[in-house]
N, C-alpha and C positions, 0 to 999 in steps of 0.2 A: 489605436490598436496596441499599442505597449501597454496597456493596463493588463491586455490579457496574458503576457510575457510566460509568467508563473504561471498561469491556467496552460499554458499554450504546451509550455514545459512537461507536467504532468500527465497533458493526453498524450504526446509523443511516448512518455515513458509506460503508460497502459498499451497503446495500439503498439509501440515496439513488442511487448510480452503477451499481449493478448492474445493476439493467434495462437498462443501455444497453447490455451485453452484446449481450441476447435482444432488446430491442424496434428496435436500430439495426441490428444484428449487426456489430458493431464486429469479431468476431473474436479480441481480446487474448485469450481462453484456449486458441483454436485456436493462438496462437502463445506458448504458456506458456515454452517454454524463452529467448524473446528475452526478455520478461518477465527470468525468473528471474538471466540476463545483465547487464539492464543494472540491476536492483534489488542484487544479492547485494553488490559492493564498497560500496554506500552504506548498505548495514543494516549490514553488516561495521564500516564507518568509524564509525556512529552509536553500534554497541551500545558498541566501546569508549571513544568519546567518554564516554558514558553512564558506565559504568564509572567514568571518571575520574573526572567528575563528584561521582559518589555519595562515591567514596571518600577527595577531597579536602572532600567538605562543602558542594559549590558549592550541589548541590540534593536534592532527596528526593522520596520518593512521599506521598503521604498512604496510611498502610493501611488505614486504614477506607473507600477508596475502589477501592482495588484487589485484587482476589481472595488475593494472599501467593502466587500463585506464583509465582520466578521465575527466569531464564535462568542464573542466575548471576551471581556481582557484586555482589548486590542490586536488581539489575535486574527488574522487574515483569514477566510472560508479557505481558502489553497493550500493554507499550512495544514491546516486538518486533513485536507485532501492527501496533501504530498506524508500527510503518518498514514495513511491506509494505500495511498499508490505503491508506496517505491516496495512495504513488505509483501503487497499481491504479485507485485512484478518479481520479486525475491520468492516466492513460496513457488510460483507459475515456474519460473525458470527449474529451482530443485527439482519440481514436480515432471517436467520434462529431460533432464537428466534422465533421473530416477526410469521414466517409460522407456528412455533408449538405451539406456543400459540395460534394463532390467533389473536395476538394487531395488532391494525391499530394506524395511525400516521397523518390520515387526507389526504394523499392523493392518495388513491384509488378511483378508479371509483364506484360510488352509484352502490347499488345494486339496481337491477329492482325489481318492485312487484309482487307480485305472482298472 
């Protein structure tokens, strides 16, 4: 069961923010391709940070905490996970701000006149 630690870690950090999905209707998956826009160049930058990382010695996984599969590199599949988890859970959160307050960010569609 410790293998799944880091898995274990990242669905708690989805299912904590996920609701805000459905219970605020925040929208982010209705807008999945902006999502995948402003995420892609900073999973991009991170895996081969990561990479480096590994390969120079700076840092490691523990494996008896991570499942063994990975991206390539020596890169764990959870590390990739945990670069697209924690910014969904970071966009989700703004994004429910944003509906309880009511700030806009410029781009919304105009309201009609009455």
């Amino acid at each position: 069961m410790e293998r799944f630690s880091y898995l274990g870690v990242l669905a708690f950090i989805v299912v904590g923010s996920g609701w805000l999905e459905f219970g605020l209707r925040t929208k982010v998956l209705r807008r999945g391709r902006r999502f995948v826009l402003s995420v892609a160049p900073v999973v991009a930058l991170f895996l081969v940070w990561d990479a480096y990382a590994i390969a120079q010695g700076h840092w490691t996984f523990d494996p008896q905490r991570t499942t063994g599969a990975t991206v390539g590199a020596g890169i764990p599949i959870e590390e990739l996970i945990f670069f697209l988890a924690v910014p969904f859970a970071a966009v989700l959160s703004l994004e429910a701000v944003r509906s309880v307050r009511g700030w806009t960010i410029g781009d919304e569609p105009p309201e009609e006149a009455p």
